[in-house]
C-alpha positions as CSV (number, residue, x, y, z in Angstrom):
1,X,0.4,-92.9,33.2
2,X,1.2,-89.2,32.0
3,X,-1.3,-89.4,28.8
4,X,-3.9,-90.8,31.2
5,X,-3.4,-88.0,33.7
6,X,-3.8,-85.3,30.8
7,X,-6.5,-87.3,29.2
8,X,-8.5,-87.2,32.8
9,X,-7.8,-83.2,33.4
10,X,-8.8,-83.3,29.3
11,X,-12.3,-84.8,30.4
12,X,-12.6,-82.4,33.4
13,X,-11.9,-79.0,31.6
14,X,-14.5,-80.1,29.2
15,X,-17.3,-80.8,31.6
16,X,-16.0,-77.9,33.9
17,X,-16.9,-75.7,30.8
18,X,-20.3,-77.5,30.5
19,X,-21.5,-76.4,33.6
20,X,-19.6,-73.3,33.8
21,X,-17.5,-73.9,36.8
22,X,-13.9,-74.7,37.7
23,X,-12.2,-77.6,35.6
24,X,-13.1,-81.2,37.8
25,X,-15.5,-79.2,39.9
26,X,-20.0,-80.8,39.2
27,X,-21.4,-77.1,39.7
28,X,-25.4,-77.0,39.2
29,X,-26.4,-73.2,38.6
30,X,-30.1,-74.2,37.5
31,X,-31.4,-72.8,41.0
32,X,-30.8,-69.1,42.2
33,X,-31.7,-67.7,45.1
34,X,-34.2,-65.1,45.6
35,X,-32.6,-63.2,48.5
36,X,-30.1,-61.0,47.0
37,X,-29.3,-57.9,45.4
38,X,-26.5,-56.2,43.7
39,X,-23.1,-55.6,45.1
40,X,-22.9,-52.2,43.2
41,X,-24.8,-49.4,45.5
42,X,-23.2,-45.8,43.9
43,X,-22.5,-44.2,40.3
44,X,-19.4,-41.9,40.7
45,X,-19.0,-39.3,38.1
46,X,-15.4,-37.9,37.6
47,X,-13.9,-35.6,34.9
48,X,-10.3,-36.6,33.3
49,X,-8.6,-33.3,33.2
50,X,-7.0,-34.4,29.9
51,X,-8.0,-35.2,26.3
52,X,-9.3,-38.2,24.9
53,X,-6.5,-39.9,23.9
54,X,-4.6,-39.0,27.3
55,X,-7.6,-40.3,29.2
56,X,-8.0,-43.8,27.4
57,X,-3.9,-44.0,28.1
58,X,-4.3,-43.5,31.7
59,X,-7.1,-45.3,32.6
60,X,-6.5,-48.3,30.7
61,X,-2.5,-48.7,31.1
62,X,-2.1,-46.4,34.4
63,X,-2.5,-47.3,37.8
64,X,-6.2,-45.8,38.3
65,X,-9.6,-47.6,35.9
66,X,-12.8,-46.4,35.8
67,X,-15.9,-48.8,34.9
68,X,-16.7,-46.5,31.9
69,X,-15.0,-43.2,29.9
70,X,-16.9,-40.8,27.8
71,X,-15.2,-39.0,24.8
72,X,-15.5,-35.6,23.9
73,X,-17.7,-36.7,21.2
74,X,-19.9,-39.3,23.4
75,X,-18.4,-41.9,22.3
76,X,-18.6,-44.3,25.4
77,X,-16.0,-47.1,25.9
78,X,-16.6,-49.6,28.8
79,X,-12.9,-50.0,30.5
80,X,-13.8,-52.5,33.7
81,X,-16.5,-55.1,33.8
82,X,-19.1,-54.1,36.2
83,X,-18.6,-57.2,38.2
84,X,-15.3,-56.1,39.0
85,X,-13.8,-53.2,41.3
86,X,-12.1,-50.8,39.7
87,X,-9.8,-48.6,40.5
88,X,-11.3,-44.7,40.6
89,X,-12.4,-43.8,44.2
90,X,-9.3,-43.4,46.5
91,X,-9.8,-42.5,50.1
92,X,-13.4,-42.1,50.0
93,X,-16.4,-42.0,52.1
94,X,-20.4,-41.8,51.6
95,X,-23.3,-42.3,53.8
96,X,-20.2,-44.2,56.5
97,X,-19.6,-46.5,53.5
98,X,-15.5,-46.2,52.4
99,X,-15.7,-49.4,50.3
100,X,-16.3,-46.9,47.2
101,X,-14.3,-49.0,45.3
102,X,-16.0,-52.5,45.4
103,X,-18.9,-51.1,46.1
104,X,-19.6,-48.4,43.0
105,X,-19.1,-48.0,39.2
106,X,-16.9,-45.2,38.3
107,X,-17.7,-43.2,35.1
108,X,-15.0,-40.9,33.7
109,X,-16.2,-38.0,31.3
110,X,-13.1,-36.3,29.1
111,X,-13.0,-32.5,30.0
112,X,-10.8,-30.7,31.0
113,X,-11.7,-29.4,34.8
114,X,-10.5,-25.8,34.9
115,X,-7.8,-23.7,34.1
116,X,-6.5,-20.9,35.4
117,X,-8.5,-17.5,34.1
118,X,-6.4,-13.8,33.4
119,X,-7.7,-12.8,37.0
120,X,-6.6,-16.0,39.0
121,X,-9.9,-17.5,39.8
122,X,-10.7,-20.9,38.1
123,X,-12.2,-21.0,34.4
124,X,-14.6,-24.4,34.5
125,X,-14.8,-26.1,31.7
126,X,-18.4,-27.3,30.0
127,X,-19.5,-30.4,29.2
128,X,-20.5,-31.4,25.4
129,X,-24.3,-32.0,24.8
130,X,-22.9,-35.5,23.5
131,X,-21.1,-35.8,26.7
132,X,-24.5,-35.7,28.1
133,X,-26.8,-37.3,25.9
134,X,-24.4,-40.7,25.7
135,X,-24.1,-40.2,29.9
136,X,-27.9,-39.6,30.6
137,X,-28.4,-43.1,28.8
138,X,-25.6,-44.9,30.5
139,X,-26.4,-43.8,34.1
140,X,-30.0,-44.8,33.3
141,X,-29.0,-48.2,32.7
142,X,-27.0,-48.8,35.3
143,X,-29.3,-47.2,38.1
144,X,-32.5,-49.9,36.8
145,X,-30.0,-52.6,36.4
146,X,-28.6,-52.2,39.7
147,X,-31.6,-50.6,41.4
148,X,-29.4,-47.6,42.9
149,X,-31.1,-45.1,44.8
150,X,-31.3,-41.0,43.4
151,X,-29.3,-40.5,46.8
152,X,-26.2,-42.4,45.7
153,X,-25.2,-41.0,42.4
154,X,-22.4,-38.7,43.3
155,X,-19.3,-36.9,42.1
156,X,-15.7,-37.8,43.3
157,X,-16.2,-34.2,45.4
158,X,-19.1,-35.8,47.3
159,X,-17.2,-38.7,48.5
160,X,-13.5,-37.3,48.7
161,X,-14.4,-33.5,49.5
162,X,-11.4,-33.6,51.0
163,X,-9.4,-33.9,47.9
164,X,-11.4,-34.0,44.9
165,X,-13.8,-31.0,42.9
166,X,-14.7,-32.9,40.0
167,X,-17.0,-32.9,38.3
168,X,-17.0,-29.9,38.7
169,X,-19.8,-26.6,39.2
170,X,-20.5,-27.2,35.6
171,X,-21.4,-30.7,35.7
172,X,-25.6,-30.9,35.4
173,X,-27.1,-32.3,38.6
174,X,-30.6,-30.6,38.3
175,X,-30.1,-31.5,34.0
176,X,-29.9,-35.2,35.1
177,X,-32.3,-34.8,37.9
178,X,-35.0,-33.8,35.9
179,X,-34.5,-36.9,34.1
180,X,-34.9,-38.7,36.5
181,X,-31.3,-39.6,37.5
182,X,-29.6,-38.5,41.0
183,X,-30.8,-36.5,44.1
184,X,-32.2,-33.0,43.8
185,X,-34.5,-30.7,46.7
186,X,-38.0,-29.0,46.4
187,X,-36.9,-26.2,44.8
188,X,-40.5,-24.3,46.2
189,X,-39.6,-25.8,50.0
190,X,-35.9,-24.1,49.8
191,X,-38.0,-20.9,48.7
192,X,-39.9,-21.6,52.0
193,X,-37.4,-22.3,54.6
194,X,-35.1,-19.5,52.8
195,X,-37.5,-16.5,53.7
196,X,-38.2,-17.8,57.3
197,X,-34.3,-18.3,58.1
198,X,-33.3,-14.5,56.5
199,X,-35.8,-13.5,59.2
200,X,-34.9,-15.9,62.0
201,X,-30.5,-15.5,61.0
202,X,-28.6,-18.4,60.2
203,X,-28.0,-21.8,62.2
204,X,-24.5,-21.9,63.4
205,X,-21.5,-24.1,62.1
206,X,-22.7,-27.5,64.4
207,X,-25.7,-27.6,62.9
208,X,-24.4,-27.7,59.2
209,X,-22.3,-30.6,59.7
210,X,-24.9,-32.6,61.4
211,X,-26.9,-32.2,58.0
212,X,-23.8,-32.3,55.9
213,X,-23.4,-36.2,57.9
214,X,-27.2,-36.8,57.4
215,X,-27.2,-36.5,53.6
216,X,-24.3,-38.8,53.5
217,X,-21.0,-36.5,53.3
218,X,-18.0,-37.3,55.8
219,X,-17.9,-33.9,57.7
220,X,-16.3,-33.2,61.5
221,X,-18.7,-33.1,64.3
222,X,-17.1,-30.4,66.6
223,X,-18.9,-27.0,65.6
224,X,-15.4,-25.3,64.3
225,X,-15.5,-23.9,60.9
226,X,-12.2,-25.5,60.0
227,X,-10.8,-26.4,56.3
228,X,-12.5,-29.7,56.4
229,X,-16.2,-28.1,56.9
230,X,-15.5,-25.5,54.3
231,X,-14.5,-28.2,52.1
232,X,-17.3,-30.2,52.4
233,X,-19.4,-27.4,52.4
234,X,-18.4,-26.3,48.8
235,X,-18.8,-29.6,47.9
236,X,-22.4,-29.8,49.0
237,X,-22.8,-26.4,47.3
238,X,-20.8,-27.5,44.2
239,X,-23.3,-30.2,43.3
240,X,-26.7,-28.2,44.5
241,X,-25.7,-24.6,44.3
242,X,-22.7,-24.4,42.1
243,X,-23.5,-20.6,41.4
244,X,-21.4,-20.2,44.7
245,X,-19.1,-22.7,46.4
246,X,-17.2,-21.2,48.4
247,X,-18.1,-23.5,51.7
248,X,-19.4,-20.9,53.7
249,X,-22.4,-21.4,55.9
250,X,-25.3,-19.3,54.6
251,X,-28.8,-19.2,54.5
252,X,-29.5,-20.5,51.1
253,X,-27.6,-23.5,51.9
254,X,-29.4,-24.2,55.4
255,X,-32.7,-23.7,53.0
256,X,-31.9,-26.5,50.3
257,X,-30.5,-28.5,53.2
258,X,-33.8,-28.4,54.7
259,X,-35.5,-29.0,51.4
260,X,-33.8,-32.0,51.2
261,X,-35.3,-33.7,54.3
C-alpha cells in the first residue's frame, strides 16, 4: 500500500509540473483574462548610506530587501523577484496608498547620503554617472513593463517625509525627467505664476498642504506650520527644488506647485 501511495503522489508531482500548478491539482493556464493589470503601481528610489559590499550584506541577509541595488560602479544586482513584496518602504504613504510595500519595487543605489561638513551643515554625496546610466535603463524597464505613471516614481522622502531624505538633493529628478522617467513641472508656467505671486505675497500655510495632499504627499490639514508640514515641505522641495529645502513656505514653491497642476 505505501509504494502505491508514493507511486500515486509520484504520478501527481509529475503532471502537477506539466501544467505548472500544485502537485494532484488539473490547472489549465491556456486562457488569460483580459481585464487586469499589474500589482506594482510605484518605483522607490533609496540610497544605502554604506559601501557596496555593506549594502549587498544588509539587504540580502538583514531584515530590510530591496527589489534591485546598484553598485558604485553600475553594476546592478536584482535581490527580490518583482512578483514578490519586499521589504524597503516602512511606514509609508503616497497618493492615500500605505501598501508601499506590496504595491511598489524598491531600487537601492550605493552612496553614501551625507556626512557631516567642517561647518555642521550636511555634505551630500553625488551619484556616479554609472550609477545613473545602469538606473536610467532599469527604471525604463520597469515603468513600460508595468505601465507606472511619471507621477509615481518617488524617493523614500516622498513617501516617508516623515523619516526619510533619501535620495537625497543630489539625486537627478529633472536628469531622469528629461528622459522621460518621473514627474517634473513647466519650468516656463513656474516662471509665470512666480512673478504674479512676488506681486500678489504668498498663500498661507493651509493652502500648501492642500497641494502638498493633491500631488500625493501625506501632509496635516490644519493650517499650522508644524514639524510635519516643514518636513514634507523639504521633501517636496528636495525632489523639485533641491537648491533649497528647508520646508519653508515661499513663493517659488507655491509657483512650481502650481506648474504642476
Amino acid at each position: 500500500m505505501f509504494r502505491l501511495i508514493a507511486s500515486l503522489l509520484a504520478t501527481a508531482v509529475l503532471a502537477g509540473c506539466a501544467a505548472r500548478g500544485p502537485a494532484g491539482l488539473d490547472l489549465d493556464t491556456s486562457v488569460t483574462a483580459v481585464s487586469q493589470s499589474s500589482r506594482v503601481r510605484s518605483v522607490v528610489l533609496h540610497y544605502t548610506t554604506v559601501d557596496d559590499a555593506r549594502s549587498m550584506e544588509l539587504l540580502s541577509k538583514g531584515k530590510v530587501s530591496a527589489h534591485y541595488l546598484v553598485n558604485d560602479d553600475g553594476r546592478t544586482y536584482r535581490l527580490v523577484d518583482e512578483n514578490r513584496a519586499a521589504w524597503h518602504a516602512g511606514a509609508s504613504s503616497w497618493y492615500g496608498n500605505i501598501a508601499m510595500n506590496s504595491t511598489s519595487i524598491g531600487i537601492e543605489v550605493v552612496n553614501a547620503g551625507w556626512t557631516e561638513g567642517p561647518d555642521g551643515k550636511p555634505l551630500w554625496h553625488a551619484y556616479d554617472d554609472r550609477q545613473l546610466r545602469a538606473l536610467t535603463i532599469l527604471l525604463a524597464d520597469i515603468i513600460k513593463r508595468h505601465g507606472i505613471a511619471p507621477e509615481n516614481v518617488v524617493g523614500h522622502s516622498d513617501i516617508a517625509p516623515q523619516r526619510k531624505v533619501d535620495p537625497g538633493p543630489l539625486f537627478p529628478w529633472k536628469a531622469l525627467a528629461v528622459a522621460g522617467i518621473g514627474r517634473w513641472y513647466n519650468e516656463a508656467g513656474a516662471a509665470d505664476h512666480l512673478a504674479r505671486l512676488q506681486a500678489q505675497g504668498t498663500p498661507d500655510v493651509a493652502w500648501f498642504q492642500k497641494q502638498m495632499q493633491r500631488l500625493g504627499y501625506a501632509c496635516p490639514q490644519d493650517g499650522i506650520l508644524d514639524r510635519a508640514t516643514i518636513n514634507t515641505l523639504a521633501a517636496f522641495q528636495m525632489h523639485y527644488r533641491p537648491s533649497l529645502h528647508d520646508g519653508q513656505p515661499d513663493a517659488e514653491t507655491a509657483a512650481i506647485m502650481l506648474a504642476m497642476l
